[in-house]
gemmi code that builds the backbone of each chain (N, CA, C; Angstrom):
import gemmi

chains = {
    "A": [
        ("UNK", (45.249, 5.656, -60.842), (45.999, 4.562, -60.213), (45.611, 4.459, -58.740)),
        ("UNK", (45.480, 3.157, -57.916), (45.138, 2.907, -57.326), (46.301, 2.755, -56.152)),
        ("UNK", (46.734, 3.222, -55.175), (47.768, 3.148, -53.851), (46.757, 2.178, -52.903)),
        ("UNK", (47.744, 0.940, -52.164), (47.252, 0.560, -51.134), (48.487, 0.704, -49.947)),
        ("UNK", (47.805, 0.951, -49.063), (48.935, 1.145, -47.635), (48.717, 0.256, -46.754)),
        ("UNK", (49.386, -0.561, -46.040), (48.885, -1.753, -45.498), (50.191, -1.817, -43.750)),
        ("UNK", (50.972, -0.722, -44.112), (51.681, -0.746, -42.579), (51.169, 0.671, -41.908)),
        ("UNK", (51.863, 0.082, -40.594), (51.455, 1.491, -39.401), (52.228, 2.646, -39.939)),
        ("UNK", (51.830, 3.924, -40.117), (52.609, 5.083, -40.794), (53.534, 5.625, -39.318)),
        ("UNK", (53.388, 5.066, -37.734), (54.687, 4.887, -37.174), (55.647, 4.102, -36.836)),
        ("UNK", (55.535, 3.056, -37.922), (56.232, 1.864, -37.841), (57.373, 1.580, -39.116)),
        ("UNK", (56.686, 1.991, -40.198), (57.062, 2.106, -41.424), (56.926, 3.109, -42.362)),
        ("UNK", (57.812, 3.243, -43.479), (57.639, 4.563, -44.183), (56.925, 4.574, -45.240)),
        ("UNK", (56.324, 3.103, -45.103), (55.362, 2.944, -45.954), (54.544, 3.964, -46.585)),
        ("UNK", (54.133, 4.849, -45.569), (52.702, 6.068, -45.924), (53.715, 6.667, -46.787)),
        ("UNK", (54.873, 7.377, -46.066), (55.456, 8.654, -46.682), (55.889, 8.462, -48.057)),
        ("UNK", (56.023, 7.147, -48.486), (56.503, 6.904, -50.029), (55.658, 7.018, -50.520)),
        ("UNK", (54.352, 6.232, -50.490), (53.391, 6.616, -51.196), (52.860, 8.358, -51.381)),
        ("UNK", (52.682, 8.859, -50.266), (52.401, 9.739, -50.437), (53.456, 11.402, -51.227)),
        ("UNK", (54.824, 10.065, -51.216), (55.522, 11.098, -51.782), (55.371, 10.896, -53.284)),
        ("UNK", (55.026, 9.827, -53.437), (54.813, 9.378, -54.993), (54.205, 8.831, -56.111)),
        ("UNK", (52.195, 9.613, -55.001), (51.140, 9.180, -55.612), (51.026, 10.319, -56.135)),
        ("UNK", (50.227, 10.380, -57.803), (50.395, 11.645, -58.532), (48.480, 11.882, -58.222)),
        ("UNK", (48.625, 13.328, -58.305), (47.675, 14.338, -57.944), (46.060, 13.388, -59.134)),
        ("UNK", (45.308, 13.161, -58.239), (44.262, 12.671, -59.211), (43.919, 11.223, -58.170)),
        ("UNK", (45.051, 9.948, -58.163), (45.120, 8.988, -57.349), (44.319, 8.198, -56.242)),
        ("UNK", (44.263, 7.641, -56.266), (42.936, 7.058, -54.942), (44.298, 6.166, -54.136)),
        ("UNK", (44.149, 6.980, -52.700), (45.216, 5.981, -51.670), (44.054, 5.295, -50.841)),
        ("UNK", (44.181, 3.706, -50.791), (43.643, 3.575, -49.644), (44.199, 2.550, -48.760)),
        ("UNK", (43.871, 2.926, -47.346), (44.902, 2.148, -46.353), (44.291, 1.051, -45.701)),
        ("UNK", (44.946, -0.273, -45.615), (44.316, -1.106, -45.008), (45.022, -2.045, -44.004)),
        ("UNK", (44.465, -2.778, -43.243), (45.397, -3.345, -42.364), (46.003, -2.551, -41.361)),
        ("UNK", (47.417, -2.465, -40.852), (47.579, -1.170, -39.950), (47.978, 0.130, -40.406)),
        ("UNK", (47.900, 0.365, -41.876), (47.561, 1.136, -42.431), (47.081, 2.083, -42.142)),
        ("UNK", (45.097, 1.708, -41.575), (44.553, 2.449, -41.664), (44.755, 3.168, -40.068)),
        ("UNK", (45.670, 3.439, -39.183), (45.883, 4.103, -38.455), (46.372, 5.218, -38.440)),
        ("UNK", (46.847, 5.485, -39.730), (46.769, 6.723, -40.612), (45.692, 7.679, -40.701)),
        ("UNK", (44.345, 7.070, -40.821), (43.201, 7.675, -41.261), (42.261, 8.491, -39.689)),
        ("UNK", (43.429, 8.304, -38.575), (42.560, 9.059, -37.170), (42.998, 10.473, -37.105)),
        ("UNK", (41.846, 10.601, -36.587), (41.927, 12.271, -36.054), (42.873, 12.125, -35.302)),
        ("UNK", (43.909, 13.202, -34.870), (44.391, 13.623, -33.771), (45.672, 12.943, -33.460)),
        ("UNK", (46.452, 12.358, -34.762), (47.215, 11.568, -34.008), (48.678, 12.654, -35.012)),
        ("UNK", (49.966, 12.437, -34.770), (50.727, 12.970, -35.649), (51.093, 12.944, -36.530)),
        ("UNK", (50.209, 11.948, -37.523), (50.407, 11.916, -38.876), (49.131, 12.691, -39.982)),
        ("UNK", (48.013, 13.319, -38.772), (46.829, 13.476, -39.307), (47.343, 14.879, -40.548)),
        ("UNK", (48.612, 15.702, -40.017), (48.519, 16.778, -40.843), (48.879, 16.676, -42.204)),
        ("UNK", (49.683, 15.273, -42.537), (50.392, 15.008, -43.868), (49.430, 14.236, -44.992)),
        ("UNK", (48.278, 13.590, -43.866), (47.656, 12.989, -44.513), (46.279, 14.260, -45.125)),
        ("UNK", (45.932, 15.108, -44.146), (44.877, 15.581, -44.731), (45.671, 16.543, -45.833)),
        ("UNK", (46.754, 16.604, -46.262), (47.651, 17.808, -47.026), (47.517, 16.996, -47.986)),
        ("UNK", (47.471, 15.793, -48.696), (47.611, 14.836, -49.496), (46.318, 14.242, -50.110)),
        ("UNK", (45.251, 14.470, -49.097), (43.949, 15.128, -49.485), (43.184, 16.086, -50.183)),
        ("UNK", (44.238, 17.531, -50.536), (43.966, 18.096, -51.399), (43.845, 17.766, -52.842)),
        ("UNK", (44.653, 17.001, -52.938), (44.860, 16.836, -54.628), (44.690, 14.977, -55.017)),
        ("UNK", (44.208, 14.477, -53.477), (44.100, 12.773, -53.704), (42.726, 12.164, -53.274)),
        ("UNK", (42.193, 11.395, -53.264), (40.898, 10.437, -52.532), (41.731, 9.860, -51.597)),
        ("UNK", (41.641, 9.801, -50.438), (41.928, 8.667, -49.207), (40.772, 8.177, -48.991)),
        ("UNK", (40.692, 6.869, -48.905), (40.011, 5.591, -48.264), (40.482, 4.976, -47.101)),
        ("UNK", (39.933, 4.400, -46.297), (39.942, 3.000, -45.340), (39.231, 2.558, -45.106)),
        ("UNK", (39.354, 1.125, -44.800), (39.167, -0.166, -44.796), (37.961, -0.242, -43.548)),
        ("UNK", (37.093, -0.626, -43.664), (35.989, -0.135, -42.115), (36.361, -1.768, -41.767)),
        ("UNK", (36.231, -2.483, -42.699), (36.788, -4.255, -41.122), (37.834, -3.648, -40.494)),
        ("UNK", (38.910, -3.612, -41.563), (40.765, -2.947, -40.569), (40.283, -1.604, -39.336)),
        ("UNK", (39.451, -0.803, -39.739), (39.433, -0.273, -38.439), (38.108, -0.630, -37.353)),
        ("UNK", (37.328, -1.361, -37.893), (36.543, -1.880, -36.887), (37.706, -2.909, -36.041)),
        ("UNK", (38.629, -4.008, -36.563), (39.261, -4.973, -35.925), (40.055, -4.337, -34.946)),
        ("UNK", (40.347, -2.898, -34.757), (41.352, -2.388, -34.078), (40.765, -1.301, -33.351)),
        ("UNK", (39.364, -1.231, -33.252), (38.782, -0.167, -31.999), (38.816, 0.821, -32.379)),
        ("UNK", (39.023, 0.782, -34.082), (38.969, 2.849, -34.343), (37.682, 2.762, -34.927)),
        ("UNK", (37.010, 4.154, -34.254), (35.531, 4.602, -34.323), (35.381, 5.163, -35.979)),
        ("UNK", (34.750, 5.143, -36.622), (34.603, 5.339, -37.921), (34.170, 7.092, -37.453)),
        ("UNK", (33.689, 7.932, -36.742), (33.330, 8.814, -36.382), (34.375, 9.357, -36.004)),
        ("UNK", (35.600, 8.630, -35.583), (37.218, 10.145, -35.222), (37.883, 9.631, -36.467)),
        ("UNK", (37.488, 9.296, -37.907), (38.279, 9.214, -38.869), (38.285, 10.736, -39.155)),
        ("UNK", (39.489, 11.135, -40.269), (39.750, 12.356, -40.906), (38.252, 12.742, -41.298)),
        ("UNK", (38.175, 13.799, -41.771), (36.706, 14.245, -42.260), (37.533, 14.288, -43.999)),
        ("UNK", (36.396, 13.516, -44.735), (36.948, 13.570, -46.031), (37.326, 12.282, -46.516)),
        ("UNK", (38.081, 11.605, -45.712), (38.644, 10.420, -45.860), (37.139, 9.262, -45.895)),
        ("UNK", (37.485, 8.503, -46.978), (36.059, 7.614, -47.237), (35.854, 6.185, -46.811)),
        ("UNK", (35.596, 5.914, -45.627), (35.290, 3.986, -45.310), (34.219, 3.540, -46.160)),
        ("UNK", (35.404, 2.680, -46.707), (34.871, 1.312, -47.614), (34.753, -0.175, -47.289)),
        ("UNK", (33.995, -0.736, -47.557), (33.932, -2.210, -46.903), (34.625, -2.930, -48.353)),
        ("UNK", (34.722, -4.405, -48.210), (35.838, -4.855, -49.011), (35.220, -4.761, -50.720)),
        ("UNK", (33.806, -4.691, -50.665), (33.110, -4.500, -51.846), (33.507, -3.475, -52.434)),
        ("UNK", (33.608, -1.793, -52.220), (34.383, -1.164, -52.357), (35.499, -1.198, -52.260)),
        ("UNK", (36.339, -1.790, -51.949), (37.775, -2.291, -52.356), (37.789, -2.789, -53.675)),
        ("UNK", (37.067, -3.780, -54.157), (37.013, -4.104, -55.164), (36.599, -3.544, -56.343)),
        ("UNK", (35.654, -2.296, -55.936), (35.204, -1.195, -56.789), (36.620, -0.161, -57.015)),
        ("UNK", (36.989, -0.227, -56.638), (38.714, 1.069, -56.280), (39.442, 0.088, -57.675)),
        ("UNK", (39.577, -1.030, -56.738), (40.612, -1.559, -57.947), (40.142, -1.889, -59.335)),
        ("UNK", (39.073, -2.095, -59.116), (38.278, -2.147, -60.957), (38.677, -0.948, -61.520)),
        ("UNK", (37.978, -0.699, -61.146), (37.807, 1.243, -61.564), (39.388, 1.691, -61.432)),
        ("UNK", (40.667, 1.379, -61.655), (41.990, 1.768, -61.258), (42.459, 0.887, -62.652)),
        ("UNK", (43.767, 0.956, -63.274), (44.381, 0.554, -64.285), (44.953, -0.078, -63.663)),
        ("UNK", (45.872, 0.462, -62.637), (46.885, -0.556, -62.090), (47.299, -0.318, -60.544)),
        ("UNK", (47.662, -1.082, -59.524), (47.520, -1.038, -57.800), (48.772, -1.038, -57.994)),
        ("UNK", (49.416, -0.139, -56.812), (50.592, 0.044, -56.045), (50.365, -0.614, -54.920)),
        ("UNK", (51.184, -1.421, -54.262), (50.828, -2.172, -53.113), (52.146, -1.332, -52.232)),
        ("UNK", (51.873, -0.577, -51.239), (52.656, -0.248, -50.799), (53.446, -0.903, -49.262)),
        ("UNK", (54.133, -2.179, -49.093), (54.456, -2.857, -48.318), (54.889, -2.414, -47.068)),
    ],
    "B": [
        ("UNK", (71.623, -8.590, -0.182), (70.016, -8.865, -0.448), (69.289, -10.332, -0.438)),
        ("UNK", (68.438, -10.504, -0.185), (68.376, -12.090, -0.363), (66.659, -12.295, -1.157)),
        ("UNK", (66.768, -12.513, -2.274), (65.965, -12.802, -3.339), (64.942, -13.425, -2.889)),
        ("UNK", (63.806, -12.866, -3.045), (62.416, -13.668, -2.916), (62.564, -15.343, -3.591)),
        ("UNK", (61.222, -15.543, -3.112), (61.711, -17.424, -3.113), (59.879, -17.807, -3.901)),
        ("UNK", (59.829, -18.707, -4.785), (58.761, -19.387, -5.364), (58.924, -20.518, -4.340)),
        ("UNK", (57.460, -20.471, -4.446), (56.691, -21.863, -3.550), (57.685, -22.706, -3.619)),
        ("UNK", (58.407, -23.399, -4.890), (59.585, -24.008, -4.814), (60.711, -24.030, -4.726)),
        ("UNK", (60.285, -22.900, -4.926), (62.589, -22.794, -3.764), (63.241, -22.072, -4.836)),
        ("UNK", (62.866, -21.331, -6.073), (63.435, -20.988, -6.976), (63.576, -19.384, -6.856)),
        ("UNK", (64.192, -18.895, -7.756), (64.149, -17.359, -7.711), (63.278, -16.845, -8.152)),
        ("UNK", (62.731, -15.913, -7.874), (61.903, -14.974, -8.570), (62.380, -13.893, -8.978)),
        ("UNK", (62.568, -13.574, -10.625), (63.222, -12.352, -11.152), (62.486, -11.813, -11.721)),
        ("UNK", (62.792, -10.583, -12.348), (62.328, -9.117, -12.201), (61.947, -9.329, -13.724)),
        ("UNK", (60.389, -9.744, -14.196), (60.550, -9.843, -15.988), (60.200, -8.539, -16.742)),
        ("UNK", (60.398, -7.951, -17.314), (59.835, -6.800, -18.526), (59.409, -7.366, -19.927)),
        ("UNK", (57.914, -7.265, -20.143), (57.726, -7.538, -21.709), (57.520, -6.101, -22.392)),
        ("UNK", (58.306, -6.519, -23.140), (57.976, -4.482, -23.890), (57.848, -5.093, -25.640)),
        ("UNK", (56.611, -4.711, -25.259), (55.329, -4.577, -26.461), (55.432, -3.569, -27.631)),
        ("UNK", (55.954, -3.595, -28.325), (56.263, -2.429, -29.394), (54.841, -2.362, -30.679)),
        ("UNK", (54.230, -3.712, -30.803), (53.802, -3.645, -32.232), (51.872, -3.876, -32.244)),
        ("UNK", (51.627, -3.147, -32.943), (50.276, -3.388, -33.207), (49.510, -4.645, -33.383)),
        ("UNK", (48.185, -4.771, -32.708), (48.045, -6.109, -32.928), (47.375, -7.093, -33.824)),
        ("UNK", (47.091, -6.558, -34.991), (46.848, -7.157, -36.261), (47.620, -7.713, -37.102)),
        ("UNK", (48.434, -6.540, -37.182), (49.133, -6.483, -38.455), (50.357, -7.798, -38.813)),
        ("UNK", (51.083, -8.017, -37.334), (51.457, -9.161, -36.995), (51.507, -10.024, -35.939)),
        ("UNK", (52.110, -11.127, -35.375), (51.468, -11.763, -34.449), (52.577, -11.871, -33.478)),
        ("UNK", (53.690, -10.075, -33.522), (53.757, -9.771, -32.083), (52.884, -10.137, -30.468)),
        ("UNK", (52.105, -9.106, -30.985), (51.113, -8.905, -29.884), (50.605, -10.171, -29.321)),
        ("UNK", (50.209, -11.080, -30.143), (49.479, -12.121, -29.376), (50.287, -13.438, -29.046)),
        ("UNK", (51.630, -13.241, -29.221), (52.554, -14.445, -29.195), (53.113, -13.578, -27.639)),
        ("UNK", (53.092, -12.289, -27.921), (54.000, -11.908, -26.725), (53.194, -11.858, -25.625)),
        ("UNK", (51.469, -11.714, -25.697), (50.785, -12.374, -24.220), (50.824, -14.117, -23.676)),
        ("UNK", (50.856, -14.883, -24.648), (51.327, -16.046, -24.738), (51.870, -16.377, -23.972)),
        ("UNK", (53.776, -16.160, -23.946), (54.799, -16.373, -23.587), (54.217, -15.261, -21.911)),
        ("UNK", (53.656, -14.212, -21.670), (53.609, -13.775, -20.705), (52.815, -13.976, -19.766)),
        ("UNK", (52.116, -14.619, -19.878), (51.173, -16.438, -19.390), (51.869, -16.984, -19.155)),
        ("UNK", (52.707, -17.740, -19.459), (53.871, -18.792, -19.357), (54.515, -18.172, -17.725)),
        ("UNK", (55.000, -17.045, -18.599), (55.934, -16.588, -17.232), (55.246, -16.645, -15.896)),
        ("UNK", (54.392, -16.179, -15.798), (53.151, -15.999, -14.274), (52.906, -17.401, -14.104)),
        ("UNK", (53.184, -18.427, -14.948), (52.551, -19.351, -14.077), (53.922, -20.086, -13.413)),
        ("UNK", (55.174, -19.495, -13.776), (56.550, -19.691, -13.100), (56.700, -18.932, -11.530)),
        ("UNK", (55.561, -18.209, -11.566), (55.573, -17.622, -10.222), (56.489, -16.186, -10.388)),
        ("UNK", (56.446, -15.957, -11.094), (57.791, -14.455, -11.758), (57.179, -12.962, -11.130)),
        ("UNK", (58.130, -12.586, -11.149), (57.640, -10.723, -10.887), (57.572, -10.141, -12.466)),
        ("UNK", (56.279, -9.958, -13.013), (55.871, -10.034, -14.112), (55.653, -8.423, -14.103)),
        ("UNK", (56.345, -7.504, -15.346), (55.840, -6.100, -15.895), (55.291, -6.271, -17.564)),
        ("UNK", (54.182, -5.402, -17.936), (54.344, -5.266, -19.305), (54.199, -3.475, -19.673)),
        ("UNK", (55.189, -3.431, -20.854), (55.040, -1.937, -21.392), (54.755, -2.154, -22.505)),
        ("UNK", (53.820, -0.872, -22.889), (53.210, -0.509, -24.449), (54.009, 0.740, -24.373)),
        ("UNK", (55.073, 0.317, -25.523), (55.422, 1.299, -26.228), (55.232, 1.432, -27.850)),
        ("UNK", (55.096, 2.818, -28.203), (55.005, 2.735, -30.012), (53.799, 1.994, -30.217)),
        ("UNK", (53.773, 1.313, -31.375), (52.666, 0.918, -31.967), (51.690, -0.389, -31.284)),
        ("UNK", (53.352, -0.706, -29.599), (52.315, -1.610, -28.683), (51.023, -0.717, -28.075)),
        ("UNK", (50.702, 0.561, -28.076), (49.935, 0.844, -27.465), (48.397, 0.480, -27.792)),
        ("UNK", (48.505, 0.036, -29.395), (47.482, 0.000, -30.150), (46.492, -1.202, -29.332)),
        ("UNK", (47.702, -1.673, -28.906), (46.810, -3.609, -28.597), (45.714, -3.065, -27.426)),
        ("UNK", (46.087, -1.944, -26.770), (45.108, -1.861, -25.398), (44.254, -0.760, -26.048)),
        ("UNK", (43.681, -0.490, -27.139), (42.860, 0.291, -27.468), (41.250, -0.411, -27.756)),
        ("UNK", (40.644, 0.159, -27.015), (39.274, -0.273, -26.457), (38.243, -0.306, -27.711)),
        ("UNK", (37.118, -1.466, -27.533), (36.436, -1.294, -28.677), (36.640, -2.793, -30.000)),
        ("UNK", (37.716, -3.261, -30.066), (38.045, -4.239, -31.074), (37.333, -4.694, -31.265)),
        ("UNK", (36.647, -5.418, -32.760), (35.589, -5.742, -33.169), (36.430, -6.621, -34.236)),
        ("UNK", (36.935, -7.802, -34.626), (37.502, -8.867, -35.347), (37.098, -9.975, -36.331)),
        ("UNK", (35.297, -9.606, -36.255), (34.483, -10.309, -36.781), (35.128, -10.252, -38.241)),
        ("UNK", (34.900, -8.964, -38.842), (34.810, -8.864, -40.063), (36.770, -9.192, -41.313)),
        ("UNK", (37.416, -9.456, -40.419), (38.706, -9.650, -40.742), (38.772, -11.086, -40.198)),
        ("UNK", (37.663, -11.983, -39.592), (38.079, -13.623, -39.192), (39.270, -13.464, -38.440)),
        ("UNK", (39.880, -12.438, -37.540), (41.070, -13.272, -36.795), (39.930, -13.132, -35.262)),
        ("UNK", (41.305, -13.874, -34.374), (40.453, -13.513, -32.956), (40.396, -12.273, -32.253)),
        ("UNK", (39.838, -11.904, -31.433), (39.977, -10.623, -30.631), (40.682, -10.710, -29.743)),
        ("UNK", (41.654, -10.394, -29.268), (42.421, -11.347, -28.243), (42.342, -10.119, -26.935)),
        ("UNK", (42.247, -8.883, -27.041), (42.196, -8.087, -26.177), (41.638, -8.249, -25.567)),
        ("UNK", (40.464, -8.566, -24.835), (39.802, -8.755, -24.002), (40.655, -9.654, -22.674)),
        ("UNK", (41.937, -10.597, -23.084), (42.811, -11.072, -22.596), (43.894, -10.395, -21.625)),
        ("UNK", (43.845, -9.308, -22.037), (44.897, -7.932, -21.085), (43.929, -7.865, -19.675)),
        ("UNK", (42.772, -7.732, -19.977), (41.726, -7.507, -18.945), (41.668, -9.350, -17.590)),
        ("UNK", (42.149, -10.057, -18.384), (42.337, -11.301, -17.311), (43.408, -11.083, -17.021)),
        ("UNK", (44.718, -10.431, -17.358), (45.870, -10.634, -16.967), (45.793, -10.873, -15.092)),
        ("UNK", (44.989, -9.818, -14.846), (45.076, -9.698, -13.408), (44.954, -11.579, -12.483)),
        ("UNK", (44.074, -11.680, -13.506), (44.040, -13.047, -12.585), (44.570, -14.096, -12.448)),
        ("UNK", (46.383, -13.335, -13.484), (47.083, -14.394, -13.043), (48.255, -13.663, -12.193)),
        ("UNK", (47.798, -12.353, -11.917), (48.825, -12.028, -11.123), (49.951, -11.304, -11.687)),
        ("UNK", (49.271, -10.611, -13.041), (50.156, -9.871, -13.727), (49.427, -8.502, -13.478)),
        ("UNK", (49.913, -7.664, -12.619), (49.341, -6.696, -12.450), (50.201, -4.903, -13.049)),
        ("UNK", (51.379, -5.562, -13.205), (51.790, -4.270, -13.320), (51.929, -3.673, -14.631)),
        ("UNK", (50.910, -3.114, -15.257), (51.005, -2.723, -17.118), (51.421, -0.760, -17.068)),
        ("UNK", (52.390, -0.889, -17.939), (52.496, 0.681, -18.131), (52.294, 0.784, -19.451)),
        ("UNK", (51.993, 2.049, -19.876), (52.458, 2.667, -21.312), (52.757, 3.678, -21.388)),
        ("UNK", (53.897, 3.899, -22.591), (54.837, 5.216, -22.712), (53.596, 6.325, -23.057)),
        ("UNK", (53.965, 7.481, -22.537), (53.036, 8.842, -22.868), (53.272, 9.075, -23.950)),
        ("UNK", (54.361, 9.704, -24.366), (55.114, 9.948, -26.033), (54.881, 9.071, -27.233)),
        ("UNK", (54.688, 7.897, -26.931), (53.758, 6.897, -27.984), (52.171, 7.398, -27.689)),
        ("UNK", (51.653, 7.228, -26.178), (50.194, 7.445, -26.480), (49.723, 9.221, -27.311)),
        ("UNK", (50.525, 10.109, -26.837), (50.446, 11.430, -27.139), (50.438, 11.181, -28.587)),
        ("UNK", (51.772, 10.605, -29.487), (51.411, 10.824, -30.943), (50.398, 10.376, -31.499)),
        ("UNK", (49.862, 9.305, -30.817), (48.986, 8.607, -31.506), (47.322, 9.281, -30.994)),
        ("UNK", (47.529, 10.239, -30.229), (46.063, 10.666, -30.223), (45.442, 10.296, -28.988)),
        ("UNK", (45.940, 9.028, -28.155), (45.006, 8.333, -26.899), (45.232, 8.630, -25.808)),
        ("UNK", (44.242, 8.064, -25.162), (44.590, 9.045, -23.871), (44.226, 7.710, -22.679)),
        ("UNK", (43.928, 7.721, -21.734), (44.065, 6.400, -20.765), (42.561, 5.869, -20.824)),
        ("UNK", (41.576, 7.017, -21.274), (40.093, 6.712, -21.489), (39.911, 5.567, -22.516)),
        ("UNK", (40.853, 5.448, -23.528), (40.909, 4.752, -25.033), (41.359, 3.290, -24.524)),
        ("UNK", (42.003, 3.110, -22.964), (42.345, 2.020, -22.706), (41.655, 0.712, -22.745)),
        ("UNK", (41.611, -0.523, -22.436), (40.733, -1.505, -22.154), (41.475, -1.647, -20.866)),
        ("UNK", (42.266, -1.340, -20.269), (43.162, -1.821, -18.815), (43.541, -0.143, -18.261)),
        ("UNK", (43.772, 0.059, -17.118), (43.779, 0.830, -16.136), (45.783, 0.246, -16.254)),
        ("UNK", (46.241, 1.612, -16.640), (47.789, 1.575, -17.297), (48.218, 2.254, -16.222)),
        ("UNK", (49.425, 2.393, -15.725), (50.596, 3.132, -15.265), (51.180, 4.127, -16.413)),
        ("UNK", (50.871, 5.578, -16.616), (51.353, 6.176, -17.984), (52.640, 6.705, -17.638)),
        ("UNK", (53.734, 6.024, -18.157), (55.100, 6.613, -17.852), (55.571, 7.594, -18.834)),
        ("UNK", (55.996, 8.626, -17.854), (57.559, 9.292, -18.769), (58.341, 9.014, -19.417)),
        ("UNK", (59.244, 9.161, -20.520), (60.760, 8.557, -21.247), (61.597, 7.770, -20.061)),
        ("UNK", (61.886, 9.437, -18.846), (62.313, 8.971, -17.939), (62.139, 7.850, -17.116)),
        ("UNK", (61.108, 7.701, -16.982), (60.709, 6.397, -16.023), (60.518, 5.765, -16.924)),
        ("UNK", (60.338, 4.940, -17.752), (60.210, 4.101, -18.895), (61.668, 3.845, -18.767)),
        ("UNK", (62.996, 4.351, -18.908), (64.040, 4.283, -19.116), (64.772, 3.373, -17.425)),
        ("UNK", (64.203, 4.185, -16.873), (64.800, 3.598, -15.410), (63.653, 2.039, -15.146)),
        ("UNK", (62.911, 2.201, -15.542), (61.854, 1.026, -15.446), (62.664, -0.217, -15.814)),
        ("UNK", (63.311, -0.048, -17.134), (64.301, -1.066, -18.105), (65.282, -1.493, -17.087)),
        ("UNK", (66.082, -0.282, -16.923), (67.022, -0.550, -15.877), (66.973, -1.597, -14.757)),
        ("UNK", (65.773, -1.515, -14.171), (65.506, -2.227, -13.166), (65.492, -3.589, -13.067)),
        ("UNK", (65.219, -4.384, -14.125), (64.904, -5.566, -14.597), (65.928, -6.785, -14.702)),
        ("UNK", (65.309, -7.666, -14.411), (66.760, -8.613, -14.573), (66.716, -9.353, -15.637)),
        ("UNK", (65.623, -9.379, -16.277), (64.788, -9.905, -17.828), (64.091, -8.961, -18.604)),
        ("UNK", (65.079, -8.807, -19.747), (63.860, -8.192, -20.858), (63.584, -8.723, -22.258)),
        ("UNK", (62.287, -8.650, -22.217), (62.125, -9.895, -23.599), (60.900, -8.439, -24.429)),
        ("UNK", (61.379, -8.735, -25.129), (61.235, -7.633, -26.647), (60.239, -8.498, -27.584)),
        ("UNK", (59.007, -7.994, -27.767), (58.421, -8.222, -28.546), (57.582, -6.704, -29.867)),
    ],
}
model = gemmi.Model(1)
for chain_id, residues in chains.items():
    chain = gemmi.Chain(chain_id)
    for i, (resn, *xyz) in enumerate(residues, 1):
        res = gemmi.Residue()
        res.name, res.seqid = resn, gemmi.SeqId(i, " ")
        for name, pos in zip(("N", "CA", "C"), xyz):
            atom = gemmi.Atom()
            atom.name, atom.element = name, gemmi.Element(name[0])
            atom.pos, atom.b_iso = gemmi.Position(*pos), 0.0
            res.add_atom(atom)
        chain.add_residue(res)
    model.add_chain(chain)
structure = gemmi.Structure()
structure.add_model(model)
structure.setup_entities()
């Protein structure tokens, strides 16, 4: 199953639901301000790389090109996809969680 | 006390825009430079703060091509030339989020809670975006 995250994870609790209730196997990927989730160094980096053990994280390389994040201080692990790969996620997925 | 005076005889009061929201995601950010244009050309004592997820808007680098909206940041960087000079941002937002004043596109005032708090105080206008 396919998770999309599409708010700021300090704005909304968007991330934490998903991540409380994507099952082990799952592909999350964040887009929009979402993917402000996916930086090094910020205070959400430790929940997200913990959720990494047992998940695929993605983001969105337009969403973080549009917003000045360097594809080089993303998480290590975490995979930028352009929207073609977006569309590969959701093929390849049975069914999308849109996480609002 | 006797209140500063606009070229036309009006008051000049004390404005605060406090910037809370990232600038993609919705059209906070670019409605609230808008309206803060407006104000400067009233002749106003003009502040803006990035707090929380406003800090995002002054993060250097934006590239908008590939999402079709505009880049509008580059716009913080004219502020000056209308005489909006005074920009802060909260530390405790920039700290969680990782940035530091290098990540800026504008040369910020980085405030404390404390001074952030008394900053508010000061104001005779605060408009919340």
């Amino acid at each position: 199953m396919l998770h999309t995250v599409n708010k700021s994870p300090f704005e909304k609790n968007s991330l934490d639901s998903c991540l409380r209730l994507a099952k082990k196997g799952s592909s999350i990927l964040l887009i929009e301000d979402g993917v402000y989730a996916a930086m090094k160094g910020t205070a959400v980096m430790e929940k997200v790389s913990a959720a990494m053990q047992d998940k695929k994280v993605y983001a969105l390389g337009p969403d973080l090109k549009a917003r000045g994040l360097d594809e080089s201080q993303v998480i290590d692990g975490i995979g930028v996809v352009d929207y073609g790969g977006f569309v590969d996620l959701a093929a390849a997925s049975d069914k999308v969680q849109s996480w609002l | 006390m006797t209140d500063e005076m606009t070229e036309e005889g009006g008051t000049v009061k004390r404005f605060l825009y406090v910037n809370r929201r990232a600038p993609y995601g919705s059209i906070y950010a670019l409605e609230s430079l808008e309206v803060v244009l407006i104000g400067a050309a009233f002749e106003q004592d003009v502040s803006m703060v990035f707090i929380d997820d406003g800090v995002y808007e002054l993060k250097k680098g934006q590239d908008t091509k590939a999402i079709d909206m505009k880049n509008f940041s580059p716009t913080y960087r004219a502020l000056e030339m209308y005489d909006v000079e005074k920009l802060y941002a909260d530390k405790e937002s920039m700290d969680a989020r990782g940035l530091t004043e290098d990540d800026l596109v504008v040369p910020v005032e980085v405030l404390s809670t404390e001074e952030l708090a008394n900053l508010m105080e000061e104001q005779d206008v605060v408009l919340s975006f």
